[in-house]
One Martini backbone bead per residue (centre of mass of N, CA, C, O) as a GRO file, in nm:
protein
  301
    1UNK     BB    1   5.087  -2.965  -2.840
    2UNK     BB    2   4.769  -2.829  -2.842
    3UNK     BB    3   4.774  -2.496  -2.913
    4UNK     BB    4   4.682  -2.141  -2.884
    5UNK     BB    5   4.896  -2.030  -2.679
    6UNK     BB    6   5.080  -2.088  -2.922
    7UNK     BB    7   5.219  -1.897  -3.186
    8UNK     BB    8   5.247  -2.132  -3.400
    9UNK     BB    9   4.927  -2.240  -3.357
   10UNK     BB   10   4.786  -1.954  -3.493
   11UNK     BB   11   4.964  -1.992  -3.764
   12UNK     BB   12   4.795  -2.285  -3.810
   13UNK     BB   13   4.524  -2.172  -3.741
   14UNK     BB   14   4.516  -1.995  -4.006
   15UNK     BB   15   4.566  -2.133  -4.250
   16UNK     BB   16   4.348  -2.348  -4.246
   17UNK     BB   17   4.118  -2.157  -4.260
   18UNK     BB   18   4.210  -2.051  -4.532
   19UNK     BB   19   4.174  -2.327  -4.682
   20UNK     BB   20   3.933  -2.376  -4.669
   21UNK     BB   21   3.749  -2.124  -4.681
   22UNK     BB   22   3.811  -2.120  -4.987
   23UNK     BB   23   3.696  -2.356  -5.099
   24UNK     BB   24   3.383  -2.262  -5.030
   25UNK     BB   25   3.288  -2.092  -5.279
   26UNK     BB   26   3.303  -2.364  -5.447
   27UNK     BB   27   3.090  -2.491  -5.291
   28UNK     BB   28   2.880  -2.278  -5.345
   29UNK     BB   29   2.896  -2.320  -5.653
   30UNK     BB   30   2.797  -2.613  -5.649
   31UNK     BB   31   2.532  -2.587  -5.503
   32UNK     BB   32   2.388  -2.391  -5.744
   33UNK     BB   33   2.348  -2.641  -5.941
   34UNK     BB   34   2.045  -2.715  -5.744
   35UNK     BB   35   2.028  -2.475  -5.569
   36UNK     BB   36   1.945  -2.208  -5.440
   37UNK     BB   37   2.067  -1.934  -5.184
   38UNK     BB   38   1.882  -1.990  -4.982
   39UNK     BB   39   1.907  -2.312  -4.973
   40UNK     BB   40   2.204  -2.308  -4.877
   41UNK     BB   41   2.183  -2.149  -4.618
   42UNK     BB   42   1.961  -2.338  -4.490
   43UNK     BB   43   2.161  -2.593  -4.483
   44UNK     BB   44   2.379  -2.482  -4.353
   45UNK     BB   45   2.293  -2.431  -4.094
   46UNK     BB   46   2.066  -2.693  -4.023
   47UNK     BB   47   2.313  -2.890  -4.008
   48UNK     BB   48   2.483  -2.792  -3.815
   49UNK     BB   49   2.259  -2.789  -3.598
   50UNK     BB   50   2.252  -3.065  -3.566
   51UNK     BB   51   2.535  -3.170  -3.537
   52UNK     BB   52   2.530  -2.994  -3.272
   53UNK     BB   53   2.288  -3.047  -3.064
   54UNK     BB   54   2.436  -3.259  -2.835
   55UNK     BB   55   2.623  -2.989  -2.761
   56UNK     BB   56   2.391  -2.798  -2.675
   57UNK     BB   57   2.234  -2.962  -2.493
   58UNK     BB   58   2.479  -2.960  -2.280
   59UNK     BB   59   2.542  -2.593  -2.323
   60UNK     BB   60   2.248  -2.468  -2.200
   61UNK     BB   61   2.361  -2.380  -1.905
   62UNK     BB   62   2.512  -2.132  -2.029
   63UNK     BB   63   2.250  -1.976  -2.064
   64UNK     BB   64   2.196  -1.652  -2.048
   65UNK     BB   65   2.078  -1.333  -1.989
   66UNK     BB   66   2.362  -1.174  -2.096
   67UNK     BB   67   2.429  -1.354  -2.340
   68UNK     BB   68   2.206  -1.425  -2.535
   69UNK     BB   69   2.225  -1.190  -2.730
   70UNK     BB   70   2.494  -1.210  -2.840
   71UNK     BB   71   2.438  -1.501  -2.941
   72UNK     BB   72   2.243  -1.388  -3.127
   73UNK     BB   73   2.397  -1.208  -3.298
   74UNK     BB   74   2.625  -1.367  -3.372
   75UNK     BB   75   2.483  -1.504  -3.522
   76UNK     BB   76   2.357  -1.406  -3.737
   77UNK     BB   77   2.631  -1.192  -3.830
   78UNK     BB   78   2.828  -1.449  -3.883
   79UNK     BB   79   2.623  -1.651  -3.998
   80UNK     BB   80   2.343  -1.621  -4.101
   81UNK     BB   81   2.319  -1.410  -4.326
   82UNK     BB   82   2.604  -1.474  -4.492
   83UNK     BB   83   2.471  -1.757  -4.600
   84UNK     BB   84   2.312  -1.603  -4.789
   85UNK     BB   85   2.474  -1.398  -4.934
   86UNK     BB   86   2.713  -1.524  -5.086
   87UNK     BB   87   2.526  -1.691  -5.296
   88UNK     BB   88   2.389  -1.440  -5.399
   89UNK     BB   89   2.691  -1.339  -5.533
   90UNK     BB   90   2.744  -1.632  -5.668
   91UNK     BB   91   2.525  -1.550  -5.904
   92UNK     BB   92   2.757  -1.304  -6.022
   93UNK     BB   93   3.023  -1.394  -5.855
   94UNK     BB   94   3.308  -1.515  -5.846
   95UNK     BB   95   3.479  -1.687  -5.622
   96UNK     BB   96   3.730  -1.557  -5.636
   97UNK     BB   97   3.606  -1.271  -5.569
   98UNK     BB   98   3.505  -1.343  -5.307
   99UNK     BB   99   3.708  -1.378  -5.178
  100UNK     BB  100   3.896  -1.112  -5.197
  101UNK     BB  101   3.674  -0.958  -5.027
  102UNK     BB  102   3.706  -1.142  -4.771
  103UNK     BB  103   3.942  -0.939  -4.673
  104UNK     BB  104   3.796  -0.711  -4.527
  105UNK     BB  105   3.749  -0.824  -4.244
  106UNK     BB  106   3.986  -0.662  -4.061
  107UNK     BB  107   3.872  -0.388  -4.107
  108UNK     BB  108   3.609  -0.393  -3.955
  109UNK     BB  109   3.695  -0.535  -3.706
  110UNK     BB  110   3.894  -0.223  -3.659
  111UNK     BB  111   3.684  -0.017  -3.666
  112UNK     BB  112   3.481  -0.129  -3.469
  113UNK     BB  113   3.688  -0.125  -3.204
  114UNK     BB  114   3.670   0.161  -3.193
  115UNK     BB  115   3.386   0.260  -3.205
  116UNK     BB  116   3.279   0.051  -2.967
  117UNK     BB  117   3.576  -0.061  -2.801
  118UNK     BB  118   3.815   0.149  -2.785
  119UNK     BB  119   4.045   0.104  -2.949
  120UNK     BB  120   4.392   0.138  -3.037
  121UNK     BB  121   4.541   0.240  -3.307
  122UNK     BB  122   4.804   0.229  -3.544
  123UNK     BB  123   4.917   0.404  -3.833
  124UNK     BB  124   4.928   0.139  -3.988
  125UNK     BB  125   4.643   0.080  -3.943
  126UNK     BB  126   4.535   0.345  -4.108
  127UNK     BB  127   4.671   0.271  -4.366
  128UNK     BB  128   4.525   0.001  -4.429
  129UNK     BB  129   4.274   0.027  -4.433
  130UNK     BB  130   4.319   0.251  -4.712
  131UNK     BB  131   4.460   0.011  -4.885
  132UNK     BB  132   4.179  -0.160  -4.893
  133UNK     BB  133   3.985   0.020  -4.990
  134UNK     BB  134   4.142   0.072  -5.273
  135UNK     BB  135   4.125  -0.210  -5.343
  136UNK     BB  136   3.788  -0.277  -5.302
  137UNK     BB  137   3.756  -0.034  -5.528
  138UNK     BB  138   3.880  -0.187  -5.790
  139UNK     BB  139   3.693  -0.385  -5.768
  140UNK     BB  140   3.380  -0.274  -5.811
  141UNK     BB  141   3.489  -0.066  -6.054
  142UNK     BB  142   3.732  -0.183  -6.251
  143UNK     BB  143   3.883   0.090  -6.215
  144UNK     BB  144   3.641   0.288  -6.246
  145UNK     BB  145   3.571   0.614  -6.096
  146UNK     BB  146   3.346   0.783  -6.359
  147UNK     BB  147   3.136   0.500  -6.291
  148UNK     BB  148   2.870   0.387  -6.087
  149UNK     BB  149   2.793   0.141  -6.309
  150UNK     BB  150   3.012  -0.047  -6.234
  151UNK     BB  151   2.931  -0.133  -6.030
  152UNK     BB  152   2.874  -0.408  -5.810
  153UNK     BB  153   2.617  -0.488  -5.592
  154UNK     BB  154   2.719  -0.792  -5.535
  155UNK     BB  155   2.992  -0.750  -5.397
  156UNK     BB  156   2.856  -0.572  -5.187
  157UNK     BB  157   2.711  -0.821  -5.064
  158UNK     BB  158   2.987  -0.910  -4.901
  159UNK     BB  159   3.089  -0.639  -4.795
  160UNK     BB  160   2.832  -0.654  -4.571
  161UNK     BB  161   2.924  -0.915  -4.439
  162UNK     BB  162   3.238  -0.824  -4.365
  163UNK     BB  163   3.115  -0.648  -4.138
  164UNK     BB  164   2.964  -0.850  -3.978
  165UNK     BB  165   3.229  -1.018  -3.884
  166UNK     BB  166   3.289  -0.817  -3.732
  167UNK     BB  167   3.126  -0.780  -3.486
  168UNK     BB  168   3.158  -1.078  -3.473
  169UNK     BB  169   3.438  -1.085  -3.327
  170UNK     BB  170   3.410  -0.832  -3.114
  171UNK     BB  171   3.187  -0.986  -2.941
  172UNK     BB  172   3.363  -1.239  -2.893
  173UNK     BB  173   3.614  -1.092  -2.724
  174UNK     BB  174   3.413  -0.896  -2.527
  175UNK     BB  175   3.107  -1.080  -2.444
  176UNK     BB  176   3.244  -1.382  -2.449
  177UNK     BB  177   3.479  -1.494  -2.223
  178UNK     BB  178   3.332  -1.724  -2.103
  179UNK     BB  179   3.375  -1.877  -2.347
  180UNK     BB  180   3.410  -2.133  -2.572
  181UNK     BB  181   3.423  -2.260  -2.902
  182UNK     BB  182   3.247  -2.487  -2.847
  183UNK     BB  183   3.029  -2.320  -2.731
  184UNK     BB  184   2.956  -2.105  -2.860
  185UNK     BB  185   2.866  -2.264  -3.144
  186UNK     BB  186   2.633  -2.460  -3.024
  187UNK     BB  187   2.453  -2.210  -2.940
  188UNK     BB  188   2.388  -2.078  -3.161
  189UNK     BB  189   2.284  -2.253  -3.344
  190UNK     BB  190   2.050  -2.332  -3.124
  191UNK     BB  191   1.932  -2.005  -3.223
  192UNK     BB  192   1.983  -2.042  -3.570
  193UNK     BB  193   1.840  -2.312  -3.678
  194UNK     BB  194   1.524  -2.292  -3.710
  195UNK     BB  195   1.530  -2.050  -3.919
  196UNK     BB  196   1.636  -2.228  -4.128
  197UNK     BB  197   1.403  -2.438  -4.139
  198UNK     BB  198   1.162  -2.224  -4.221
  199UNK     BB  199   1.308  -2.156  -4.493
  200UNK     BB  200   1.326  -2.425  -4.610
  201UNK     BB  201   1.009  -2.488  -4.626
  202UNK     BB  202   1.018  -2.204  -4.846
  203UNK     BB  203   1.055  -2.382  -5.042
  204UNK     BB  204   1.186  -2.532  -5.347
  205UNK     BB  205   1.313  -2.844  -5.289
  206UNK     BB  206   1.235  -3.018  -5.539
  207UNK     BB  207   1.339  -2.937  -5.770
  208UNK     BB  208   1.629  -3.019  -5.636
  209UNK     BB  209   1.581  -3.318  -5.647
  210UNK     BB  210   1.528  -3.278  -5.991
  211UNK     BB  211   1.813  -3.258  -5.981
  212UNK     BB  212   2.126  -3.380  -6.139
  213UNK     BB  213   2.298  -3.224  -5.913
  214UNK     BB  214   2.207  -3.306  -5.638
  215UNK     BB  215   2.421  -3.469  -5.466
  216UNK     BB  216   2.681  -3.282  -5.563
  217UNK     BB  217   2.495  -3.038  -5.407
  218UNK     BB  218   2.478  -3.186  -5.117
  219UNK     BB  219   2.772  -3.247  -5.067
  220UNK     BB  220   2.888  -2.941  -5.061
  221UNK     BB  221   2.728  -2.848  -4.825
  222UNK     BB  222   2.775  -3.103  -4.611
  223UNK     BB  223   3.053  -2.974  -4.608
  224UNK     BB  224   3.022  -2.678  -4.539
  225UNK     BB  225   2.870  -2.736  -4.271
  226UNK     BB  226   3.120  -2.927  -4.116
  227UNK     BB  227   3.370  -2.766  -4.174
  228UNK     BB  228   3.298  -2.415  -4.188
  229UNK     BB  229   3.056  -2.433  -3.973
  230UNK     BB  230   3.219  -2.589  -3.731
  231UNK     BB  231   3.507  -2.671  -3.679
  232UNK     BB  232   3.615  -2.391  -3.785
  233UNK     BB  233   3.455  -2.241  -3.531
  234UNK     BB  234   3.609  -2.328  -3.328
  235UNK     BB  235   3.863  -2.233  -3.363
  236UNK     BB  236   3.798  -1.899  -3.455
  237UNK     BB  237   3.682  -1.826  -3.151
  238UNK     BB  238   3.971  -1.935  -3.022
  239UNK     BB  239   4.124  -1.740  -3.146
  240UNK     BB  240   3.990  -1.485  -3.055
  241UNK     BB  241   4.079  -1.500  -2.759
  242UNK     BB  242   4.406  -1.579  -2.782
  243UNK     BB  243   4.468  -1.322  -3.000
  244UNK     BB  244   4.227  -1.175  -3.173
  245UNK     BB  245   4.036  -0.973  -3.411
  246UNK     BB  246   4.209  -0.966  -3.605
  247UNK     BB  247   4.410  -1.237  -3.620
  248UNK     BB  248   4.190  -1.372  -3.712
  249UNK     BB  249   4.046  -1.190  -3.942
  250UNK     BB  250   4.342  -1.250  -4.107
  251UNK     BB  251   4.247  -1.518  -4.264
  252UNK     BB  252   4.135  -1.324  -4.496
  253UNK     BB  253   4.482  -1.291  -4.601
  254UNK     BB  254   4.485  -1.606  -4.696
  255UNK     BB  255   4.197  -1.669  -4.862
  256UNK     BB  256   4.244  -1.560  -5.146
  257UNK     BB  257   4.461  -1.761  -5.273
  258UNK     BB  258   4.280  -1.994  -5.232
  259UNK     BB  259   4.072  -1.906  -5.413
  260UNK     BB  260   4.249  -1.860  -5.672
  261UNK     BB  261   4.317  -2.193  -5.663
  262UNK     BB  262   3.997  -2.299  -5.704
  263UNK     BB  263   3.940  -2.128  -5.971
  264UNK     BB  264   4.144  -2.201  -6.152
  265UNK     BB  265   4.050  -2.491  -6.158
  266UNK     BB  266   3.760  -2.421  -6.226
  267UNK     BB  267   3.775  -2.187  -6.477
  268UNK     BB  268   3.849  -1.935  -6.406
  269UNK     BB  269   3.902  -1.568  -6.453
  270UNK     BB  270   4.229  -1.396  -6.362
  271UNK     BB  271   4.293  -1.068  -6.354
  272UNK     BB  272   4.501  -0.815  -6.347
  273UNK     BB  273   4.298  -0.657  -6.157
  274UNK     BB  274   4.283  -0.865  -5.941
  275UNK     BB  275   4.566  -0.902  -5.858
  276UNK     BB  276   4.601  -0.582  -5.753
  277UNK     BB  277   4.369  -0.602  -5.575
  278UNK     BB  278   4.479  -0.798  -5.388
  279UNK     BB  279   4.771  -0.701  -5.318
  280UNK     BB  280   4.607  -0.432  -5.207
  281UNK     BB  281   4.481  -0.576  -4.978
  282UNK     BB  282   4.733  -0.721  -4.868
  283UNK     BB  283   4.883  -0.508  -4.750
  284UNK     BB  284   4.653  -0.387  -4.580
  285UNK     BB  285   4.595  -0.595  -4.366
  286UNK     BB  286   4.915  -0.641  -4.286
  287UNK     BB  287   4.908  -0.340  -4.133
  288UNK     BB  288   4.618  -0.411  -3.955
  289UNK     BB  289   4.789  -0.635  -3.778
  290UNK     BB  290   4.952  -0.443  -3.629
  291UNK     BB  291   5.024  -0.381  -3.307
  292UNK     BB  292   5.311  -0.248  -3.410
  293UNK     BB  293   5.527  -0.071  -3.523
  294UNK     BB  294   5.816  -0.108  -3.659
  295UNK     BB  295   6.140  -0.198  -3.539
  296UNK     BB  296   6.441  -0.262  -3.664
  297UNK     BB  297   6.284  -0.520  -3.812
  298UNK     BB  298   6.059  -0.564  -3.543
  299UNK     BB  299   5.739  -0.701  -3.545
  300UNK     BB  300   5.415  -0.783  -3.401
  301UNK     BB  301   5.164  -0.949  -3.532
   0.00000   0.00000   0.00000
C-alpha cells in the first residue's frame, strides 16, 4: 500500500517529482508561444486555484491566526513568485538550463534551515553545498569568471526562485506540521488564487486568444497547473513532513536529467559545459541530501 511512511515509497515519489516537474520546463515553453510570462504564471496559479476550491473551503476550518501567515508566505515564496520568474527567465534561458539551476534548491533548503532554524550539517555537506555553488557559478558565468558581463541576469532570476523553494520548504517542515500535504495546498492556493486573478486581469490576454498557438499553449498551462502545482504539491508537502525538507528538495537532483531529456526532444542545444556544469551540481546536491558522513560504504541518503 502506498505509504510515505516507508523509505522505498519516499524514493518513488522522488523521481515522480522529478519526471513530471522536468516536463515542466518545457510546458512553459510551449505556454510562452501564445501567452507573456505574466500571464503563464497568471493562469497557471489561478487554474490551480479553481481546481482546488471545493478542498479549499472545505479545509477552511483549519485556517488559524498562527498559522495564517507561514500558509501565505508558502504560497507565495513556494508558488506565486516562482510561477511568474521562471517563464520570465525561460524567455531568454532554454527549458533545459532552466532544469539544471533549479537543482540548486537543495543547497538554500540547507542553508535556510541552518541560519534561521538552526539544523546542524555534517562536513560533507557543507562540502556538497560548495560544489554546488561552483557548479551553478560555471553555468551563469558559461565558465569564464574574468567577466561578469558574462553574466545570464536571467539565470539568475531562477537562481533567486530556487532560494524561495528553500524557504518555502523550511517553513513547511518547521511551521505547519499540523497540516497534511492535501491541506497545505489547498489553503495556500486559496490565499494566493484571487492575486493571480488580479494580475491577469492587467494583461492583454486578447492577443493570447488570437494567437494561432492560443489552445496548444493553454493546453501547456492547464497541464501545468493540474499536474505540477496541485497534484505533485500534494505529494511534496507530504513528502516534507515524511522525509525532510533536504530529502524532498532533493528532487530538484533528479530534475536536470530529465530536464535535459525534454530539451534535447525539443530540439535545444546541449553543450559540454551544460554536462560538466550538471555533472558537478549533482555531486554537490548529492553529498548535501546525505544525513551522516558515510562509515564504511553504510550511508543513509
Amino acid at each position: 500500500m502506498f505509504s510515505l511512511d516507508k523509505r522505498h515509497w519516499q524514493w518513488g515519489a522522488l523521481f515522480l517529482l522529478a519526471f513530471v516537474w522536468g516536463a515542466s520546463f518545457i510546458l512553459m515553453k510551449r505556454g510562452l508561444d501564445a501567452f507573456t510570462y505574466a500571464q503563464i504564471g497568471a493562469l497557471r496559479i489561478f487554474f490551480s486555484f479553481l481546481i482546488l476550491l471545493p478542498i479549499s473551503i472545505k479545509n477552511l476550518k483549519l485556517l488559524t491566526r498562527k498559522n495564517f501567515g507561514f500558509l501565505l508566505a508558502s504560497g507565495l515564496l513556494g508558488n506565486f513568485f516562482p510561477a511568474f520568474m521562471f517563464p520570465l527567465a525561460q524567455t531568454q534561458v532554454p527549458s533545459s538550463l532552466a532544469g539544471i539551476l533549479n537543482g540548486l534548491t537543495p543547497f538554500f533548503t540547507l542553508i535556510i534551515g541552518v541560519l534561521a532554524f538552526k539544523s546542524k550539517p555534517n562536513k560533507l555537506q557543507y562540502i556538497g553545498i560548495f560544489v554546488g555553488f561552483l557548479g551553478a557559478a560555471i553555468l551563469v558565468t558559461n565558465g569564464n569568471f574574468d567577466s561578469l558581463s558574462n553574466i545570464n541576469a536571467f539565470a539568475l532570476i531562477i537562481v533567486f526562485a530556487t532560494i524561495m523553494y528553500g524557504i518555502n520548504a523550511n517553513i513547511i517542515r518547521n511551521k505547519l506540521m499540523g497540516l497534511n500535504g492535501i491541506q497545505i495546498t489547498s489553503l495556500l492556493f486559496f490565499l494566493i488564487g484571487p492575486f493571480a486573478g488580479v494580475v491577469l486581469m492587467f494583461t492583454n490576454i486578447e492577443t493570447a486568444v488570437q494567437s494561432v498557438k492560443f489552445w496548444p499553449s493553454l493546453l501547456a498551462v492547464l497541464t501545468l497547473a493540474t499536474f505540477a502545482s496541485v497534484i505533485l504539491l500534494f505529494i511534496y508537502n507530504n513528502l516534507i513532513h515524511k522525509a525532510g525538507p533536504i530529502f524532498a528538495s532533493s528532487s530538484t537532483y533528479v530534475i536536470p536529467f530529465f530536464a535535459l531529456i525534454w530539451g534535447l526532444l525539443d530540439g535545444e542545444y546541449i553543450s559540454t559545459m551544460h554536462l560538466l556544469s550538471l555533472a558537478i551540481i549533482l555531486i554537490g546536491v548529492y553529498l548535501a541530501s546525505l544525513k551522516r558522513i558515510p562509515h564504511f560504504g553504510l550511508f543513509k541518503p
